[in-house]
BADRENPA-313515 format. One record per residue (C-alpha): residue in one letter; z negated, y, x negated. Coordinates in steps of 0.5 Angstrom, whole numbers, padded with zeros to 4 digits. Last residue first. Layout:
N
<pt type="a" zz="Z" yy="Y" xx="X"/>
...
REM end
This chain:
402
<pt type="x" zz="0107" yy="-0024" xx="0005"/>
<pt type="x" zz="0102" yy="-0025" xx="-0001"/>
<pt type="x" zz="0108" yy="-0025" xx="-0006"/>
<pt type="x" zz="0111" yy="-0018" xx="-0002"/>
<pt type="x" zz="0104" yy="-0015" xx="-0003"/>
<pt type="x" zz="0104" yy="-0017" xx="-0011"/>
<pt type="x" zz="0111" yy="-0015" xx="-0012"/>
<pt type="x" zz="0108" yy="-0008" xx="-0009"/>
<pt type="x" zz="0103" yy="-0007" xx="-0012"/>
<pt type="x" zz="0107" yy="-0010" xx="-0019"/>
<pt type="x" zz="0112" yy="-0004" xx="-0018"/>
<pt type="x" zz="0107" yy="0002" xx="-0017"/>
<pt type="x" zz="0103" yy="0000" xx="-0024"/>
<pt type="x" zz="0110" yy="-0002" xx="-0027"/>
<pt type="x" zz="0113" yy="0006" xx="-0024"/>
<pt type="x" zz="0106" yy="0010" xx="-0028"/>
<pt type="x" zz="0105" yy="0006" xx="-0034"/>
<pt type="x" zz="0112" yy="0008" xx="-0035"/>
<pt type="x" zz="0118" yy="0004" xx="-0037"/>
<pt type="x" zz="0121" yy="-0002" xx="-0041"/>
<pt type="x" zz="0116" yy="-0008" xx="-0038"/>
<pt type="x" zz="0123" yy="-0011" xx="-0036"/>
<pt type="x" zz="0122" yy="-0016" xx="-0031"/>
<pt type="x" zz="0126" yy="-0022" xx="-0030"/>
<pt type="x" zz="0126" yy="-0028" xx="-0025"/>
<pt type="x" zz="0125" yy="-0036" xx="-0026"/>
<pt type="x" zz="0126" yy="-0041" xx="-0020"/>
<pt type="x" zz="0133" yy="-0044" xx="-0024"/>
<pt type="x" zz="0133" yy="-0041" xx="-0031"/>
<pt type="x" zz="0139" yy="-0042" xx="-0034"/>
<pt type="x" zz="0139" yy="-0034" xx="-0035"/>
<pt type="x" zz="0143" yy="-0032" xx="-0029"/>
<pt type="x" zz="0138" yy="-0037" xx="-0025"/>
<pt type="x" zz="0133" yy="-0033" xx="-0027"/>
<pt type="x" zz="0134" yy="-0027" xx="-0022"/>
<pt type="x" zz="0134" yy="-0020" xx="-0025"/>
<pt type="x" zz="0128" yy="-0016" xx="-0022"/>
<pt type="x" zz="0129" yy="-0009" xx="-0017"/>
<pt type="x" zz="0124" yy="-0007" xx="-0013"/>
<pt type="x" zz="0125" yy="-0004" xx="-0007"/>
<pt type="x" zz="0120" yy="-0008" xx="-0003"/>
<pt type="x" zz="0123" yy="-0011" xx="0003"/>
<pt type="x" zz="0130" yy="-0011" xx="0000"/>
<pt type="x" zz="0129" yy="-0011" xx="-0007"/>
<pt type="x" zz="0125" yy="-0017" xx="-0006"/>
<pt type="x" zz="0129" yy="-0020" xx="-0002"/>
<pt type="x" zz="0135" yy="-0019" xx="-0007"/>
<pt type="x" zz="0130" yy="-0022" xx="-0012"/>
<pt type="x" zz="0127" yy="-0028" xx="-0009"/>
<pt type="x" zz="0135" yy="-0029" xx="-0006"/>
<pt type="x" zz="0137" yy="-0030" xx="-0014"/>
<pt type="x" zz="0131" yy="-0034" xx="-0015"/>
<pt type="x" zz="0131" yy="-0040" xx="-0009"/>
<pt type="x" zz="0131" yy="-0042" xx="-0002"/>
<pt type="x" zz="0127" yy="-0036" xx="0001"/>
<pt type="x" zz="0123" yy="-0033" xx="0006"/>
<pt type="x" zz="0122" yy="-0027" xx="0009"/>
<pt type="x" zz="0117" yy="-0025" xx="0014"/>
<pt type="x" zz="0117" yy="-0018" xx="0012"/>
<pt type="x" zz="0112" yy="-0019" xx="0007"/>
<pt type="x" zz="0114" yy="-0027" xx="0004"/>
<pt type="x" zz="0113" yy="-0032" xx="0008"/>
<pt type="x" zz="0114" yy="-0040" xx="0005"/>
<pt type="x" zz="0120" yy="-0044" xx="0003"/>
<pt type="x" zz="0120" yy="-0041" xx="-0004"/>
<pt type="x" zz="0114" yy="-0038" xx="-0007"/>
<pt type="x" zz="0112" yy="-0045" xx="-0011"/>
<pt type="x" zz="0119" yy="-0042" xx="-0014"/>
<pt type="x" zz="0116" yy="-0035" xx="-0017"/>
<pt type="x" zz="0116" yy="-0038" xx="-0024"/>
<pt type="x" zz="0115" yy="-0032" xx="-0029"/>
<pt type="x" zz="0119" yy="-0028" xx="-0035"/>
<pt type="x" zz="0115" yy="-0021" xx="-0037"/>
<pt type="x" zz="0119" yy="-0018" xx="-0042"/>
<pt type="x" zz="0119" yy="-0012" xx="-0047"/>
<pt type="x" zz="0121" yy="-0016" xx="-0053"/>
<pt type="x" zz="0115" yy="-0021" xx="-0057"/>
<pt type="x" zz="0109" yy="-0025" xx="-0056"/>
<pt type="x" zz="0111" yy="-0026" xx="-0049"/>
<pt type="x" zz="0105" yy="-0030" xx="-0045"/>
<pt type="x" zz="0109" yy="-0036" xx="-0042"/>
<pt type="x" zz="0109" yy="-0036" xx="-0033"/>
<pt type="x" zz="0107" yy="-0039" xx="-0028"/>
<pt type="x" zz="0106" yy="-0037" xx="-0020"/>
<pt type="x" zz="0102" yy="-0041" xx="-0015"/>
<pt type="x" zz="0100" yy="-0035" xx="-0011"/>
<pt type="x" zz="0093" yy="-0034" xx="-0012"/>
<pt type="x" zz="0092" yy="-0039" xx="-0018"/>
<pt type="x" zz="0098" yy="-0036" xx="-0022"/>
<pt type="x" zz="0098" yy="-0029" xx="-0019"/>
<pt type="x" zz="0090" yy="-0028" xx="-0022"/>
<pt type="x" zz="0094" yy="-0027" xx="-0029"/>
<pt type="x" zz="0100" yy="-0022" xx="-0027"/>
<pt type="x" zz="0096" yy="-0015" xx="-0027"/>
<pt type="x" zz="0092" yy="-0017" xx="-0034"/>
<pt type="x" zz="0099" yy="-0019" xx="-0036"/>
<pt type="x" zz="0102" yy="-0013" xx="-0034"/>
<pt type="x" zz="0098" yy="-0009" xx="-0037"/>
<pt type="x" zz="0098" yy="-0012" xx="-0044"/>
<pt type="x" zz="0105" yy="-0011" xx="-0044"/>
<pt type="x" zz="0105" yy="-0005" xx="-0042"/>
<pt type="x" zz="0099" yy="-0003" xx="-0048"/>
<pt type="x" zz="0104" yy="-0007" xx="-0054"/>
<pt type="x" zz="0110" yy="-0004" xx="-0051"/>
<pt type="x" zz="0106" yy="0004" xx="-0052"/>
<pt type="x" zz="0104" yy="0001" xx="-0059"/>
<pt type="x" zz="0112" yy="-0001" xx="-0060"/>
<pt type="x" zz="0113" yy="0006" xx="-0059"/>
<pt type="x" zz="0108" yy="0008" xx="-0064"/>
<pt type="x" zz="0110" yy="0004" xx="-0069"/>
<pt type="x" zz="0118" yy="0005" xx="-0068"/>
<pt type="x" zz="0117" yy="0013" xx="-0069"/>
<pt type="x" zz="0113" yy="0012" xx="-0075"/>
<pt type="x" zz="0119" yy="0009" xx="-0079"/>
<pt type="x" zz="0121" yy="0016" xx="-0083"/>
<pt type="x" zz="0129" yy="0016" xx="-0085"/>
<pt type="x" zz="0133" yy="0011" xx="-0088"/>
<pt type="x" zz="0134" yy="0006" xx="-0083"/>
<pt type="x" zz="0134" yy="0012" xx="-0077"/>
<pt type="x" zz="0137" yy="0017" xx="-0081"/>
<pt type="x" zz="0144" yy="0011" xx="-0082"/>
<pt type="x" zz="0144" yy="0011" xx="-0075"/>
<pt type="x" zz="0145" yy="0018" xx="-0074"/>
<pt type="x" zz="0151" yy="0018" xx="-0079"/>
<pt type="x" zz="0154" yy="0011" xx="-0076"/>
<pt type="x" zz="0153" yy="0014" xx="-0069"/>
<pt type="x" zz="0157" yy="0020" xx="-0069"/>
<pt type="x" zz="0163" yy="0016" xx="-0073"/>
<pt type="x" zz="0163" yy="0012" xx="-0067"/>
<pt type="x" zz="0164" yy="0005" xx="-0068"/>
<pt type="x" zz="0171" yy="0004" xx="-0072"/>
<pt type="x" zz="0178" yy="0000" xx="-0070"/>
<pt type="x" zz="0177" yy="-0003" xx="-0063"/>
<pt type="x" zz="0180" yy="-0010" xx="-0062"/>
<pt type="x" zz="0185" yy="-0011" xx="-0069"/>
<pt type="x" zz="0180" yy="-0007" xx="-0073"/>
<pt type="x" zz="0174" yy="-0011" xx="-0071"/>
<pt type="x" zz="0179" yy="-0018" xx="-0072"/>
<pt type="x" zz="0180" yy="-0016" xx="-0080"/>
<pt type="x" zz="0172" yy="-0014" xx="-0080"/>
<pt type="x" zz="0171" yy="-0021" xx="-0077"/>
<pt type="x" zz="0174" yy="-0024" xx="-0083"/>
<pt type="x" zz="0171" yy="-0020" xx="-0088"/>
<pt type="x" zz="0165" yy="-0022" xx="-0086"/>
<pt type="x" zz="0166" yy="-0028" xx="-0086"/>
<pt type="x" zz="0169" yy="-0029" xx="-0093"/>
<pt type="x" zz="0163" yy="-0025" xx="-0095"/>
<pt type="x" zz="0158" yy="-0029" xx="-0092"/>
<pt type="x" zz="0153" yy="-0025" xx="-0088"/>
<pt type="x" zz="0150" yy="-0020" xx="-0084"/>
<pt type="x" zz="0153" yy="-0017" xx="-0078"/>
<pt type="x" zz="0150" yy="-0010" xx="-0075"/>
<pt type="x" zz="0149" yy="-0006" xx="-0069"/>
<pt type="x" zz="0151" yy="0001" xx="-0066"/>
<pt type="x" zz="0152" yy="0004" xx="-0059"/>
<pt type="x" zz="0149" yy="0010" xx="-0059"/>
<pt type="x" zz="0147" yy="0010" xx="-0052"/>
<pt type="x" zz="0142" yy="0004" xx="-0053"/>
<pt type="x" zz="0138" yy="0008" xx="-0059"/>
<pt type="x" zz="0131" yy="0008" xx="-0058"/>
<pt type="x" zz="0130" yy="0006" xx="-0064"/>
<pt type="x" zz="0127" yy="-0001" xx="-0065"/>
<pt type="x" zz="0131" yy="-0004" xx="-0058"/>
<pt type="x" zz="0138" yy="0000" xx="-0060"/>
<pt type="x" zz="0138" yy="0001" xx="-0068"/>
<pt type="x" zz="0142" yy="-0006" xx="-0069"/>
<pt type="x" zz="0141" yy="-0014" xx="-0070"/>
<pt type="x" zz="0145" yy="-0019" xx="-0072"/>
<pt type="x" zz="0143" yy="-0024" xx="-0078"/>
<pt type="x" zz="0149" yy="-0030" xx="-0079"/>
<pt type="x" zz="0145" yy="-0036" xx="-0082"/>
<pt type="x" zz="0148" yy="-0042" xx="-0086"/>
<pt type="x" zz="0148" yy="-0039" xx="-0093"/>
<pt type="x" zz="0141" yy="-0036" xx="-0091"/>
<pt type="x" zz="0139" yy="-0042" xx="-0091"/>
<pt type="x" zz="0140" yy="-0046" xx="-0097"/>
<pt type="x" zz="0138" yy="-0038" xx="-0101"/>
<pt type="x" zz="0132" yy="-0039" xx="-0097"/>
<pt type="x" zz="0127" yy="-0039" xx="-0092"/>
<pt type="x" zz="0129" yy="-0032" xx="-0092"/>
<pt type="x" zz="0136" yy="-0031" xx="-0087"/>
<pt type="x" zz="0132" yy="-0033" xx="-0082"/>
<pt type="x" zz="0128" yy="-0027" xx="-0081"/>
<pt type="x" zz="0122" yy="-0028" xx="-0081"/>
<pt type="x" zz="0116" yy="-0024" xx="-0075"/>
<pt type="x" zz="0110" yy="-0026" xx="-0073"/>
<pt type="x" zz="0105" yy="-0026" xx="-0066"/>
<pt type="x" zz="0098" yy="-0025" xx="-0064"/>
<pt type="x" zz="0098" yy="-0018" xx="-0063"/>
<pt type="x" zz="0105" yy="-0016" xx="-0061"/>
<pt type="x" zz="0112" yy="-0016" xx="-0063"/>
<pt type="x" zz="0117" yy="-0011" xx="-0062"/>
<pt type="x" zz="0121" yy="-0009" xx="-0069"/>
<pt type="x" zz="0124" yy="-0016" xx="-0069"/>
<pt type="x" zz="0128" yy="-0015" xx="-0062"/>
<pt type="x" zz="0136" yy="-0015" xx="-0065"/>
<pt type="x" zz="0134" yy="-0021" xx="-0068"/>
<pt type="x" zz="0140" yy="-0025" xx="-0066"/>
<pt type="x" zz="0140" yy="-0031" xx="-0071"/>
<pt type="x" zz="0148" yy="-0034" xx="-0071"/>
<pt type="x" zz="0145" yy="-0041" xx="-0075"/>
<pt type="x" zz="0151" yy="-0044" xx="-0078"/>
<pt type="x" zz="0150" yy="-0052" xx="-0079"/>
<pt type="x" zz="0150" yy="-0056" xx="-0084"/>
<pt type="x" zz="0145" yy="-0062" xx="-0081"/>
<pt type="x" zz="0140" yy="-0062" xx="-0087"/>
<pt type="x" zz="0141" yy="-0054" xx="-0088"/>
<pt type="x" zz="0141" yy="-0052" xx="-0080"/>
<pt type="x" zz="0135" yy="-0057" xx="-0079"/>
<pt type="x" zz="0131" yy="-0055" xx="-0084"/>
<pt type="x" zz="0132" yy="-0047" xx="-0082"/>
<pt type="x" zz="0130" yy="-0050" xx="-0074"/>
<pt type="x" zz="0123" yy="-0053" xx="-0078"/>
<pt type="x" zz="0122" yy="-0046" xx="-0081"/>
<pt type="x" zz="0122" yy="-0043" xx="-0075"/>
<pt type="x" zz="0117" yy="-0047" xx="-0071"/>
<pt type="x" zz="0113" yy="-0045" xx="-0077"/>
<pt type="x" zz="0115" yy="-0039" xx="-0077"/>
<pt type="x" zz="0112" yy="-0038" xx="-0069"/>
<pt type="x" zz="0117" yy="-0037" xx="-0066"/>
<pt type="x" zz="0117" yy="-0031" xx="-0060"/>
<pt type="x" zz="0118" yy="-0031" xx="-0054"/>
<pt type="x" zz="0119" yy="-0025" xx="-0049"/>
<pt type="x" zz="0123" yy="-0030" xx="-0044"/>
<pt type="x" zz="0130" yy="-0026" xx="-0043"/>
<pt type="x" zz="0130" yy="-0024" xx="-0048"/>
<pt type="x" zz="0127" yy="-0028" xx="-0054"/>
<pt type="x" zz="0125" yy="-0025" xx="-0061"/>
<pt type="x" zz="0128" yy="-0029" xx="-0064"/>
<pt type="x" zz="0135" yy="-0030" xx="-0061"/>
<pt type="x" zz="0137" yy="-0036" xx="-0063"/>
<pt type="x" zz="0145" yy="-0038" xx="-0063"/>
<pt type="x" zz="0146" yy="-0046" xx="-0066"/>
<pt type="x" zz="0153" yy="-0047" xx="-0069"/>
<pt type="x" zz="0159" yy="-0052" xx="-0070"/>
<pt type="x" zz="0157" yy="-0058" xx="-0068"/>
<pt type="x" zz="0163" yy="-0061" xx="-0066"/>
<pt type="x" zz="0160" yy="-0068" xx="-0070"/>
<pt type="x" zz="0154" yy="-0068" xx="-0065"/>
<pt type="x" zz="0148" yy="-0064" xx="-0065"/>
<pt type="x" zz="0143" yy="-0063" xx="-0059"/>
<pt type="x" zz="0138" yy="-0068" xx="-0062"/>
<pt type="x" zz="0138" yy="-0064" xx="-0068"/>
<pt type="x" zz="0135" yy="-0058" xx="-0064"/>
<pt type="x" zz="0131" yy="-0061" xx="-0060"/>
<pt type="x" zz="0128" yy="-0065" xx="-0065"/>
<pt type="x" zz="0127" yy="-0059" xx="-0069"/>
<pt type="x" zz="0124" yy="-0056" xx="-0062"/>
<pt type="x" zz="0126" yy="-0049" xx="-0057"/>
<pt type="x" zz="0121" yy="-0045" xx="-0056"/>
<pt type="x" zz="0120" yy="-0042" xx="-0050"/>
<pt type="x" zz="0113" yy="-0042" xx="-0051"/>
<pt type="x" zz="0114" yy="-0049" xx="-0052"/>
<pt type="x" zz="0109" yy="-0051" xx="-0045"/>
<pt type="x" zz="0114" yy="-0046" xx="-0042"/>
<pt type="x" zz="0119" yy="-0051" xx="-0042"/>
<pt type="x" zz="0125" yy="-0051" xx="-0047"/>
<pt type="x" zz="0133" yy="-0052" xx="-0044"/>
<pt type="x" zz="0137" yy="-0054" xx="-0050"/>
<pt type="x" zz="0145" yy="-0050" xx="-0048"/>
<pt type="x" zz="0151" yy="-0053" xx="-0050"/>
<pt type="x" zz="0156" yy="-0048" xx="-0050"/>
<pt type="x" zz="0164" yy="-0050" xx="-0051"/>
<pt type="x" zz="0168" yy="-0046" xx="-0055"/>
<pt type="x" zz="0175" yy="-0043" xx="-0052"/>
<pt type="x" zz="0173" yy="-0036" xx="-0055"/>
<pt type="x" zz="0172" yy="-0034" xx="-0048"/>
<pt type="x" zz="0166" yy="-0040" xx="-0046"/>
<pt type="x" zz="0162" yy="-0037" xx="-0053"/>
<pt type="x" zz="0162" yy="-0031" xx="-0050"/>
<pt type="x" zz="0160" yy="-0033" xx="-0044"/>
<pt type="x" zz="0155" yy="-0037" xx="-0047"/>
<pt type="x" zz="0151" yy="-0032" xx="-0050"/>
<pt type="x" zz="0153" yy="-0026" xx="-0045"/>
<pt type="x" zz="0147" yy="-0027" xx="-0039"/>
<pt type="x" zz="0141" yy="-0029" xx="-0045"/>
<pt type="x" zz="0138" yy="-0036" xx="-0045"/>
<pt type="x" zz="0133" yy="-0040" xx="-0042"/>
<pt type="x" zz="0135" yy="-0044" xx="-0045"/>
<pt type="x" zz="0136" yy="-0045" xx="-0053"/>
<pt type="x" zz="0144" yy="-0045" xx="-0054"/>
<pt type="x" zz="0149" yy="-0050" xx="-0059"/>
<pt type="x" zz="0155" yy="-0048" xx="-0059"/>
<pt type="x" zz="0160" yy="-0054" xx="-0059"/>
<pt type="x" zz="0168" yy="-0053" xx="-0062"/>
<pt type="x" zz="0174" yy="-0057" xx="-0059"/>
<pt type="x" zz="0177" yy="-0049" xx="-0058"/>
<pt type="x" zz="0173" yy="-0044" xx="-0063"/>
<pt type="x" zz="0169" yy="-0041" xx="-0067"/>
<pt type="x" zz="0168" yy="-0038" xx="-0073"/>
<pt type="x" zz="0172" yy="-0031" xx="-0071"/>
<pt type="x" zz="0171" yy="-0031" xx="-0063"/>
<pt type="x" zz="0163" yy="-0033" xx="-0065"/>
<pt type="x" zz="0161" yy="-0028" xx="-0070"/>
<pt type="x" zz="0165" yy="-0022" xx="-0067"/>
<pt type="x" zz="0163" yy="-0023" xx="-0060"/>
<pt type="x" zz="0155" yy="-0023" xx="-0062"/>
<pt type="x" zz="0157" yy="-0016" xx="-0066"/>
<pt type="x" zz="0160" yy="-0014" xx="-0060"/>
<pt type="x" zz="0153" yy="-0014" xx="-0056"/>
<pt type="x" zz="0150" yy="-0012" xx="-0062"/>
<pt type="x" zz="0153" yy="-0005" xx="-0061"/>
<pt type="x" zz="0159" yy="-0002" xx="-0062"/>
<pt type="x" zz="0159" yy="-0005" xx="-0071"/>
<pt type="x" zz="0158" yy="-0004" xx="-0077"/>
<pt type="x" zz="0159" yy="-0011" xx="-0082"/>
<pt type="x" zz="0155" yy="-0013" xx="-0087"/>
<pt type="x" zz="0156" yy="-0017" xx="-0093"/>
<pt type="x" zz="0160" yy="-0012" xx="-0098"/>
<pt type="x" zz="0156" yy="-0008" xx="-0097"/>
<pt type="x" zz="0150" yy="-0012" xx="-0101"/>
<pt type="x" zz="0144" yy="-0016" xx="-0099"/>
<pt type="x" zz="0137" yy="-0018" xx="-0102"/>
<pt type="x" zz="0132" yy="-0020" xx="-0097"/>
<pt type="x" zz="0125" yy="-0017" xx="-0098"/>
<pt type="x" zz="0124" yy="-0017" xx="-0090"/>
<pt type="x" zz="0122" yy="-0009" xx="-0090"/>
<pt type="x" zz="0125" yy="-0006" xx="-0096"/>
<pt type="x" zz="0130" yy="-0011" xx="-0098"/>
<pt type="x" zz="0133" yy="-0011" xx="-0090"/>
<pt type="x" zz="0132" yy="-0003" xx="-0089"/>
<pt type="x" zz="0136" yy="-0002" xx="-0096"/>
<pt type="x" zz="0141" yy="-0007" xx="-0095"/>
<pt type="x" zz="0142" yy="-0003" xx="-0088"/>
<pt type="x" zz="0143" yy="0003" xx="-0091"/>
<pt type="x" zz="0147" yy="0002" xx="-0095"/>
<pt type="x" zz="0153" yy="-0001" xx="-0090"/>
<pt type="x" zz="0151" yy="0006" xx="-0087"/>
<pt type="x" zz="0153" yy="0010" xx="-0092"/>
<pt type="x" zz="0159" yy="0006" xx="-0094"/>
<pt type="x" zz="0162" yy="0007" xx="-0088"/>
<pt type="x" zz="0164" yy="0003" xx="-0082"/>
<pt type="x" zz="0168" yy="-0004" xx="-0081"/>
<pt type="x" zz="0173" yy="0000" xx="-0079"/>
<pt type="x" zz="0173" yy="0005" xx="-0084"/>
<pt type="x" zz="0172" yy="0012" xx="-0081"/>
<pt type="x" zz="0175" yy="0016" xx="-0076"/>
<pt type="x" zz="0174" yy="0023" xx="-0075"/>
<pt type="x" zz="0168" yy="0026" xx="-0073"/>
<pt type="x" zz="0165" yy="0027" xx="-0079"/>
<pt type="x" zz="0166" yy="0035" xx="-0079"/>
<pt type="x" zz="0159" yy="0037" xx="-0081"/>
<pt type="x" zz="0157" yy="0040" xx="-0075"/>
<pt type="x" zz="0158" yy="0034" xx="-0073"/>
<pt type="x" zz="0155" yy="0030" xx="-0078"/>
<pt type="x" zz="0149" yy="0035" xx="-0077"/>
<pt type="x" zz="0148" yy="0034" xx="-0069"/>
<pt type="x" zz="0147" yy="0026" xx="-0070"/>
<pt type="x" zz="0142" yy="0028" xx="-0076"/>
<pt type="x" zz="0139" yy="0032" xx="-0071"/>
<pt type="x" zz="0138" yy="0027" xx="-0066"/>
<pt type="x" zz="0136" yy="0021" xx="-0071"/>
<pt type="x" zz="0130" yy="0026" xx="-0074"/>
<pt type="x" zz="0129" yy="0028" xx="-0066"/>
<pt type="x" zz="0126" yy="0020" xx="-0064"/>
<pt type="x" zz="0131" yy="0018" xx="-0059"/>
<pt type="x" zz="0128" yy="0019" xx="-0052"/>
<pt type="x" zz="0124" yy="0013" xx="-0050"/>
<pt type="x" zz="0125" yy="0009" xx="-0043"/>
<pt type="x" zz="0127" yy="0003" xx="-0049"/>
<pt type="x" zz="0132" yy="-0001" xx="-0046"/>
<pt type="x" zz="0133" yy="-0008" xx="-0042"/>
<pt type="x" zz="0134" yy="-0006" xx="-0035"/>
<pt type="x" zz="0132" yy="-0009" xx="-0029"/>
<pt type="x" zz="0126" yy="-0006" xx="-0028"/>
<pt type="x" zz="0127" yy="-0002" xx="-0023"/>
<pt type="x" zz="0122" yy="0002" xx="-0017"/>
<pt type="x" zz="0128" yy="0005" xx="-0013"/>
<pt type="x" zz="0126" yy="0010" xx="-0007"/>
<pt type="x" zz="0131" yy="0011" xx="-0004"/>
<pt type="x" zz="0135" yy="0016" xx="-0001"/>
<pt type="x" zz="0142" yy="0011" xx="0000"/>
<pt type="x" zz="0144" yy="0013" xx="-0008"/>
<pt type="x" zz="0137" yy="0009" xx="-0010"/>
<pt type="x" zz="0140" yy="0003" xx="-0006"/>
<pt type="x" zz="0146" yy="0002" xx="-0010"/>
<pt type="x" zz="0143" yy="0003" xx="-0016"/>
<pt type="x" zz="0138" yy="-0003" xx="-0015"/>
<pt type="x" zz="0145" yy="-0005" xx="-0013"/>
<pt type="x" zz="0148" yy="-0003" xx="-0020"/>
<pt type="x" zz="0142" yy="-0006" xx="-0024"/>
<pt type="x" zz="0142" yy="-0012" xx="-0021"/>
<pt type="x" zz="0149" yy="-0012" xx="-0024"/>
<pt type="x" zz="0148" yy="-0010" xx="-0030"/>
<pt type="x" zz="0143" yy="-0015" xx="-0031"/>
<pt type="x" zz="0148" yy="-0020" xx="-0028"/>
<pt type="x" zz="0153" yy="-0019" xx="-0034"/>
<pt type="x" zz="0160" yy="-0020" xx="-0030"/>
<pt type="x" zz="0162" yy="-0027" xx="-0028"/>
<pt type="x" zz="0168" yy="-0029" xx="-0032"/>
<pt type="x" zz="0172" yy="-0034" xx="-0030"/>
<pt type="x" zz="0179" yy="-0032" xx="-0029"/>
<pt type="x" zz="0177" yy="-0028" xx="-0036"/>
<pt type="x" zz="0180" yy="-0033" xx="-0041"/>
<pt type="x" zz="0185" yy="-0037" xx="-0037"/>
<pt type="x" zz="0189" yy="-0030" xx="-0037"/>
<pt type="x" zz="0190" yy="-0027" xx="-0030"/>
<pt type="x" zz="0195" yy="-0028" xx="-0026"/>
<pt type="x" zz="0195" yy="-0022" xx="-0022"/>
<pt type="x" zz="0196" yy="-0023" xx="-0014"/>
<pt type="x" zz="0196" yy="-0016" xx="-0012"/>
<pt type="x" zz="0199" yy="-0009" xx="-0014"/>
REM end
C-alpha cells in the first residue's frame, strides 16, 4: 500500500542519527570491511556476573510473568535505597517510576507535563532524541546554544534569558552526551536557583553520573533542596554505570501526582518493562558496587588517551574542542578542515560529509555534530578498547593530514 498519510506527529521525524551512523558503519562492515566504530553510546564491557546470574535466577524462579506497570516494588526499593546511599536523598516508592530504558522514561516525563503552546527549554549542544521528543508532544524546543569556552555549560543568565511565560521546563542532561561536560556544582546550583526563582520544572537526565574523572564532580539536582527537588524530575537507569543497555531499564523520579500520571500513560503504550530485567537491575543497585569503579577506571584511562592523542590536533590542524569531564565522549570542531584536502583528495563542506568521507576514505565511523545542534562538530565514543581507539585516531589523524 503507498500513499499512507501519516500522523502529524511522526511525518517529520527523523531517525535517531547515532543509530543511524551506526547502521552504515554496519553497512560497510557487511561488505568485508573492516569498520573502526565509535558510534555508539554503550559500555564495550559484558555485564557484571552478579547481575547475570541474578537474571538467570528470576527465571528460574518463575518471574517472567507481567509485573505492575510502573514495576515491582522490589526495584522501586532499590532505587530509594541507592539514592539515600549514594547522594543522601530521601525518596520513597511511591515517586519513582520503572521504565524501558531512560530513553522511554524522557518520553514519559515530556508527553505527561507537557504539551501544545508549551517551551522546553534545551542546553545546545544536545542529544539526538531530546528535542525530538519534546516536538511529538506538540511542545516547542528552545535550544541555548553553549560554546566551548563554557565547557559546554549552559549560564544562570542563559537560563533565565530563555525564559518566557510558556516556559514549562528545562531538560539538563549532566553529565552531557554528546559534549562529556559536566557541571561544576557551583554552575548547577546557580541553574537550581533559577528553577526555583522563575518556577520552572527541571527534567535532570543523569543517566552518565557514575562516570566522572579526575577533576570533575557530580550533584544530583534534586539536592540543593526541598524547593528544588520539588521542581526537578531525575531520570537515570543501569545501562551506562552497569553495562546493562540490552537490559532496557531506566527509572523516573519525582512528585507523586506526576508520577502516578505517567505510570497511567506507561500502562496504556507499554504495560511493565521486562520482568527479567527489573529482578537483575534490582542485584545491580542492591549488590556489590566494585564493578562501576573499575569500569569508570578503564574510562578514565581511554579517555586520557584520547586527549594526549588529540592535543597536537589543535595546532597541527586547527581542531578544538572542551575536555570532557564526564561520559565516554570526545566532541571537537573539524570546521577549520572544511574546504581543504583531506586523505584521498577529499574535501568537504561541512560535518555530516566530514563523517560520511571519513567513513569512506578511512572506515571509521564518528557522528556528525549537526545531529547534535552543533554545525562543525563530530562525536567519538571512547566506549571500546585501547586497541580499536589507538587504530581509529591513526587513521583520523592521517585522513585530517590529507
Amino acid at each position: 500500500m503507498s500513499g499512507v498519510r501519516l500522523s502529524p506527529a511522526v511525518s517529520h521525524l527523523k531517525p535517531s542519527a547515532t543509530l543511524a551512523a551506526a547502521a552504515k558503519a554496519k553497512e560497510l562492515k557487511s561488505k568485508g570491511v573492516t569498520v573502526y566504530d565509535f558510534t555508539l553510546g554503550e559500555p564495550d564491557f559484558m555485564t557484571p556476573e552478579n547481575i547475570r546470574k541474578a537474571a538467570v535466577a528470576a527465571m528460574e524462579s518463575g518471574h517472567t510473568h507481567y509485573t505492575a506497570s510502573g514495576g515491582i516494588i522490589e526495584l522501586k526499593k532499590a532505587v530509594c535505597a541507592a539514592y539515600l546511599r549514594d547522594y543522601k536523598l530521601e525518596i520513597t516508592p511511591a515517586q519513582v517510576l520503572i521504565s524501558n530504558g531512560a530513553k522511554h522514561s524522557i518520553h514519559n516525563v515530556l508527553a505527561s507535563l507537557c504539551g501544545p503552546g508549551d517551551e522546553v527549554i534545551i542546553p545546545g549542544p544536545y542529544w539526538v532524541s531530546y528535542s525530538a521528543l519534546v516536538e511529538l508532544t506538540g511542545a516547542t524546543p528552545v535550544i541555548v546554544d553553549t560554546t566551548e569556552e563554557s565547557g559546554f555549560c549552559m549560564s544562570a543568565d542563559q537560563f533565565r534569558h530563555a525564559i518566557t511565560p510558556r516556559t514549562r521546563m528545562m531538560m539538563l542532561n549532566n553529565p552531557s552526551n554528546p559534549t562529556g561536560a559536566a557541571y561544576p556544582i557551583d554552575k548547577l546550583k546557580a541553574l537550581a536557583d533559577v528553577a526555583v526563582e522563575k518556577n520552572i520544572l527541571v527534567l535532570s537526565d543523569e543517566i552518565y553520573e557514575k562516570l566522572l574523572y579526575t577533576g570533575a564532580e557530580f550533584r544530583c539536582f534534586a539536592t540543593f533542596g526541598p524547593e528544588v527537588a520539588q521542581r526537578t524530575i531525575l531520570v537515570s537507569g543501569v545501562s551506562k554505570a552497569y553495562a546493562m543497555t540490552g537490559w532496557r531499564i531506566g527509572w523516573t523520579i519525582g512528585p507523586v501526582d506526576a508520577i502516578k500520571a505517567m505510570d497511567n500513560l506507561q500502562s496504556q503504550e507499554t504495560s511493565n518493562p521486562c520482568s527479567i530485567s527489573q529482578y537483575a537491575a534490582v542485584e545491580a543497585l542492591n549488590g556489590p558496587q566494585a564493578s562501576v569503579e573499575a569500569m569508570r577506571v578503564e574510562f578514565e584511562k581511554r579517555r586520557n588517551f584520547v586527549m594526549d592523542r588529540m592535543r597536537p590536533w589543535r595546532q597541527k590542524f586547527g581542531v578544538t574542542f572542551a575536555e570532557p569531564g564526564g561520559a565516554f565522549y570526545a566532541f571537537f570542531n573539524v570546521s577549520a578542515c572544511f574546504g581543504r584536502p583531506l586523505a584521498g583528495g577529499a574535501t568537504v563542506s561541512n560535518a555530516t560529509d566530514f563523517c560520511t568521507a571519513l567513513l569512506e576514505q578511512s572506515h571509521v565511523a564518528l557522528v556528525t555534530g549537526d545531529a547534535f545542534g552543533a554545525p562543525g562538530y563530530v562525536r567519538l565514543s571512547f566506549a571500546t578498547s585501547l586497541e580499536t581507539i589507538q587504530v581509529g585516531l591513526d587513521r583520523i589523524e592521517a585522513f585530517l593530514a590529507g
